[in-house]
C-alpha positions as CSV (number, residue, x, y, z in Angstrom):
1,X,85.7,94.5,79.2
2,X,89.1,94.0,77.4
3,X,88.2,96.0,74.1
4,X,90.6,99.0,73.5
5,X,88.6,102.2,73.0
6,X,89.4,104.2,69.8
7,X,91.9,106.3,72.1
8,X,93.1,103.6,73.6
9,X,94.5,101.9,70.2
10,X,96.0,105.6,69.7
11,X,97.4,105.6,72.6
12,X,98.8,102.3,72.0
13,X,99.9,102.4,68.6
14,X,101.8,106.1,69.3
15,X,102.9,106.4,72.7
16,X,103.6,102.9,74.3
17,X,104.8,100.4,71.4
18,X,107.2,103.0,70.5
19,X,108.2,103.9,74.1
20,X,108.7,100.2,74.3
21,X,110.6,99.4,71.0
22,X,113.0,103.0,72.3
23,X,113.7,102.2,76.1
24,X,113.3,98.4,75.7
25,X,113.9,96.5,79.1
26,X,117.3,94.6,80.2
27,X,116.7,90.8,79.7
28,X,118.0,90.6,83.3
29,X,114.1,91.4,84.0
30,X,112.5,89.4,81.3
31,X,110.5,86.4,82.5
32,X,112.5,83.8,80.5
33,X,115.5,84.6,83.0
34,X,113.9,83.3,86.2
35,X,117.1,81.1,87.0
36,X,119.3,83.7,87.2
37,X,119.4,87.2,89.6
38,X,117.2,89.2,89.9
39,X,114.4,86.8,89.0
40,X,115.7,83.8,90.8
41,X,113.9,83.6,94.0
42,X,115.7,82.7,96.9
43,X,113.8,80.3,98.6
44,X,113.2,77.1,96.7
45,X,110.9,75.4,98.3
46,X,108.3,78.1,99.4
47,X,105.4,79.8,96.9
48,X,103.2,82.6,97.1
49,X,100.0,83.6,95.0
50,X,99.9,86.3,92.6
51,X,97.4,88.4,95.0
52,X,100.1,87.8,98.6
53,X,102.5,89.8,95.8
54,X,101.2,92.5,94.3
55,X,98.5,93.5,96.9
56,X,99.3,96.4,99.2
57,X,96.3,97.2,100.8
58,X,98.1,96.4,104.0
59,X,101.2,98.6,103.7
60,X,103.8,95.9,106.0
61,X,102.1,93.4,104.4
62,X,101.0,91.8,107.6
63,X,97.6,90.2,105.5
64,X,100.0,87.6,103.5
65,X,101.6,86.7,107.4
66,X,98.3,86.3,108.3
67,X,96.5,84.5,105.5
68,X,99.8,82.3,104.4
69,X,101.7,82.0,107.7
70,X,98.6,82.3,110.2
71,X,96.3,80.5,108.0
72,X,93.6,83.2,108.7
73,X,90.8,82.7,106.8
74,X,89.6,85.9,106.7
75,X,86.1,87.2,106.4
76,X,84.6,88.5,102.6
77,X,83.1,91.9,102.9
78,X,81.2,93.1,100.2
79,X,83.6,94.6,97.9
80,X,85.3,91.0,97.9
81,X,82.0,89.4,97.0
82,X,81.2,91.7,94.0
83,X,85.0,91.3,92.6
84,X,84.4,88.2,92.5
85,X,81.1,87.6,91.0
86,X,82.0,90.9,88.6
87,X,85.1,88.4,87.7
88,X,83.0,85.5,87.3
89,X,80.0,87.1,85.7
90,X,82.6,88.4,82.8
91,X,84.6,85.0,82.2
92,X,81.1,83.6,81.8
93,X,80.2,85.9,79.4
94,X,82.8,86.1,77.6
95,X,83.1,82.3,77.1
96,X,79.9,82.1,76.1
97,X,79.4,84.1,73.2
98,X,83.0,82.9,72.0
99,X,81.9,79.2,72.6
100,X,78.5,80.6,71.0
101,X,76.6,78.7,74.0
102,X,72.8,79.9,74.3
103,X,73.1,80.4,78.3
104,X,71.1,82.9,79.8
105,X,72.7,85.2,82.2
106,X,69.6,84.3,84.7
107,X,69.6,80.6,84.6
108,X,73.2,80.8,84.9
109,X,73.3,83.2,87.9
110,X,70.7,81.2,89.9
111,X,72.5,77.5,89.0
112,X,75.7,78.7,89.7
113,X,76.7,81.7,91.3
114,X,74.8,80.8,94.1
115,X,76.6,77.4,94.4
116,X,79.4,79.1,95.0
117,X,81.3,80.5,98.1
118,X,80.8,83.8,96.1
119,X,77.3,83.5,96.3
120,X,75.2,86.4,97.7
121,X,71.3,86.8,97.1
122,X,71.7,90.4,97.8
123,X,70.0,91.7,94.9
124,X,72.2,94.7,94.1
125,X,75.2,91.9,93.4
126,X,72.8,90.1,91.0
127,X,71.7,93.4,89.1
128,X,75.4,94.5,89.0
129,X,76.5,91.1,87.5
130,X,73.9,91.0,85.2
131,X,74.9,94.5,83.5
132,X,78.1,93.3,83.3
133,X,76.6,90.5,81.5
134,X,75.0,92.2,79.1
135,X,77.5,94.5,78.6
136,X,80.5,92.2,77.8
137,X,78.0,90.1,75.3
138,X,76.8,93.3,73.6
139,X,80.6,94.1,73.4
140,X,81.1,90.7,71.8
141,X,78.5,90.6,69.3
142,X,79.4,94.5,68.3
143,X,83.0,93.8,67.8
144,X,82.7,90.1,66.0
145,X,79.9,91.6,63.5
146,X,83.0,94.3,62.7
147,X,85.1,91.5,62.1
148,X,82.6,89.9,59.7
149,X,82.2,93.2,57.6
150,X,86.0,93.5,57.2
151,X,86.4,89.9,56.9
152,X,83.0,88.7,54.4
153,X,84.8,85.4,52.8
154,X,86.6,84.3,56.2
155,X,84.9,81.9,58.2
156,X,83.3,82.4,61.7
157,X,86.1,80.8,63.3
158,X,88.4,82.6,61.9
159,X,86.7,85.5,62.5
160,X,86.1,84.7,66.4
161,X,89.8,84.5,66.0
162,X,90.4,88.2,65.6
163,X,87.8,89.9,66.6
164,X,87.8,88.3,70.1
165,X,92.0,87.4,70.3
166,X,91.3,86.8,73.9
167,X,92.4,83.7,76.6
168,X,90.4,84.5,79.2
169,X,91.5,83.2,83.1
170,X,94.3,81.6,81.0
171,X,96.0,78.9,83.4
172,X,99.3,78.9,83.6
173,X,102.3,77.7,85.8
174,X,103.9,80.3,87.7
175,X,106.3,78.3,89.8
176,X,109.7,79.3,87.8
177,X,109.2,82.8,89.7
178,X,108.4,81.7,93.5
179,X,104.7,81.7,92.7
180,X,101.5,79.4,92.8
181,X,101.0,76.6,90.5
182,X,98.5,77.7,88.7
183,X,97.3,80.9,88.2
184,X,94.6,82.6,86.6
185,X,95.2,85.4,84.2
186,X,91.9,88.0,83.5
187,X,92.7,87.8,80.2
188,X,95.4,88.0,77.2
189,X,95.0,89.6,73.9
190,X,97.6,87.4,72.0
191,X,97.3,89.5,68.7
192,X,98.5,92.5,70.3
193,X,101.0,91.1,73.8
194,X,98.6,93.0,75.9
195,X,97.9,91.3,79.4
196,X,94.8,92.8,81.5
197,X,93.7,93.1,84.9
198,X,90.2,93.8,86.0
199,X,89.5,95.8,89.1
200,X,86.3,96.7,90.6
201,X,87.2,99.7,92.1
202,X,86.5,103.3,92.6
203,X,89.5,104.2,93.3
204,X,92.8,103.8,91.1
205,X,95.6,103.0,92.6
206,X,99.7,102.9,91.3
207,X,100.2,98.9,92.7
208,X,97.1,98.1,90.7
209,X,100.0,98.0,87.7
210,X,101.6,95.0,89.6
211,X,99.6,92.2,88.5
212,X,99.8,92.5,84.9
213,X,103.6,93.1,85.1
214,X,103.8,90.2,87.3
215,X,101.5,88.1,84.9
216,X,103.8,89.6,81.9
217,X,107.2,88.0,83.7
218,X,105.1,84.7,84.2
219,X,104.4,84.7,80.6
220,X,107.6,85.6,79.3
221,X,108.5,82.8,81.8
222,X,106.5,79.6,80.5
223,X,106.2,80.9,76.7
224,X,109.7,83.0,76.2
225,X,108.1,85.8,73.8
226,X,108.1,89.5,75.6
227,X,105.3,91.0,76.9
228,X,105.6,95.0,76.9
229,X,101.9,96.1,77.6
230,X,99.8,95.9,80.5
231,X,96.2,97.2,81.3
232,X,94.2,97.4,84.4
233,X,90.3,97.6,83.5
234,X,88.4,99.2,86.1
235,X,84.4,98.3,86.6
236,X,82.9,101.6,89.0
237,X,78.8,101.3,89.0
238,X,76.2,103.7,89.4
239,X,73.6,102.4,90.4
240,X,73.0,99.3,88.3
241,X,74.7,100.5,85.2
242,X,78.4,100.1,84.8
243,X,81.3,102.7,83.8
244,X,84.3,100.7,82.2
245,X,88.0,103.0,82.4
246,X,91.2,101.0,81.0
247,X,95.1,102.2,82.7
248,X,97.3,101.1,79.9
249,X,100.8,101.4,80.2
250,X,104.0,100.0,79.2
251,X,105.5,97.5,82.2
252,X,108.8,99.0,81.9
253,X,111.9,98.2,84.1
254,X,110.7,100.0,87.6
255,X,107.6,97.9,87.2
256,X,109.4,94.6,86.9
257,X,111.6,95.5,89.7
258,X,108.9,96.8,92.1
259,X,107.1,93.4,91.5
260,X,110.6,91.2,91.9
261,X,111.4,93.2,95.0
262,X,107.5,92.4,96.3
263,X,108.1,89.3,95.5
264,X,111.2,88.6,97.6
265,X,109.7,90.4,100.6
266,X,106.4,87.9,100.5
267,X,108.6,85.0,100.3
268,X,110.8,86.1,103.0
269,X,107.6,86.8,105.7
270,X,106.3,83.2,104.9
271,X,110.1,81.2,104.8
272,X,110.9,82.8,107.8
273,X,107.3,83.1,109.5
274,X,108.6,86.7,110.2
275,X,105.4,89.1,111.8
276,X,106.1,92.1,109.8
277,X,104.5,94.1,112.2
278,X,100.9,96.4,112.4
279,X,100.6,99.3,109.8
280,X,100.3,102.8,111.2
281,X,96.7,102.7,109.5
282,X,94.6,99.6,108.8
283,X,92.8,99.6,105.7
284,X,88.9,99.2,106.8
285,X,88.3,96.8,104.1
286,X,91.1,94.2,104.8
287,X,89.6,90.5,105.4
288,X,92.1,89.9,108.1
289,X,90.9,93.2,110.5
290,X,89.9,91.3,113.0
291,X,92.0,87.8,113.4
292,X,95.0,90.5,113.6
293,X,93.6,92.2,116.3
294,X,92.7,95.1,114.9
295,X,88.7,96.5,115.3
């Protein structure tokens, strides 16, 4: 899921490096500044998740007051369930064939998956998972035997290395910028500074952006190299095949600001337990509809 296409490394290699190496971003909104303003937060003692931050499916934002101030659990609706197994399925995977372990995407999908609170026997989520799956592995093993052609007298490891430069649901602290302990990065391609996202979604949307640049600042935070490129994968399905689209874009300035000033608005509602009020439309899909009163 996190291979660049052919246009994508164009794209890349002509249009964003050099954008970024032209414009380049004030180090007032690099990650490794998060003890002075803008980045500082304001409340100490309060955190937020990367997802209360960046998600706007709820235009006041009422879901975090709900979830984080509320404590609203929330009910999963389908498109929650299959992001989540779609997340899980592909983490799998892609550990897998890096860790070269024989599992078998059915004996892990019945042993596990359905241990979890993601579980669903629907079978439409289990044939969805499983072309993901097969996909990401076939991805794998397409890219690593490219690697070994170019690369006939290195050694598998070292091949692994570069054909697959990924850390995949990297861990990392993301308390330096007002956030949860420990978060959970998709995935980062430390050859090239490129941080993804994955979506599954049909529909692309402009906030989709903030999670990598968020993930970018928390990078730039903990490990103090810049981070300049940021990519939202979206997974659509037709049926039980899968279409795989990649946003790529340079997290510029605006970006980082939009994020920091999301940021300080999340940890505002939950500081000051503040109710920012119903939206003019509720988004159908929202897990909160109806402990806010809404449906």
């Amino acid at each position: 899921m996190f291979f660049l296409s052919e246009l994508d490394h164009k794209k890349l290699l002509n249009q964003i490096l050099p954008k970024a190496r032209d414009v380049s971003v004030s180090d007032d909104l690099r990650g490794w500044n998060w003890h002075k303003a803008p980045l500082k937060p304001y409340y100490n003692d309060v955190r937020v998740p990367m997802y209360a931050v960046c998600s706007k499916y709820c235009p006041t934002g009422r879901d975090v007051f709900m979830n984080l101030v509320k404590k609203a659990k929330g009910e999963a609706n389908r498109g929650v369930i299959l992001g989540a197994a779609i997340h899980e399925t592909v983490r799998t995977a892609l550990r897998a064939y890096m860790d070269e372990s024989p599992v078998r995407f059915e004996d892990w999908y019945e042993s596990t998956m359905h241990e979890k609170e993601i579980r669903n026997r629907d079978k439409e989520v289990e044939e969805r998972s499983g072309a993901s799956w097969r996909f990401t592995q076939v991805m794998c093993e397409s890219r690593f035997m490219e690697g070994v052609s170019r690369q006939p007298y290195a050694s598998k490891r070292d091949v692994m290395a570069t054909a697959l430069p990924f850390l995949v649901e990297h861990r990392i602290s993301g308390e330096l910028l007002g956030l949860s302990g420990l978060l959970s990065v998709d995935c980062y391609d430390y050859m090239r500074n490129i941080v993804f996202d994955m979506k599954v979604s049909e529909e692309a949307r402009d906030w989709y952006q903030l999670y990598p640049a968020g993930y970018a600042l928390v990078l730039e935070s903990v490990y103090e190299i810049p981070v300049n490129v940021g990519c939202t994968v979206y997974i659509r399905f037709r049926g039980s095949s899968l279409q795989v689209t990649s946003d790529l874009f340079f997290i510029n300035e605006d970006l980082r600001s939009w994020w920091v000033e999301e940021r300080d608005a999340k940890l505002q509602t939950v500081a000051q337990k503040k109710d920012p009020g119903f939206p003019n439309v509720c988004y159908e899909g929202c897990m909160y509809r109806h402990e806010c009163g809404v449906g």
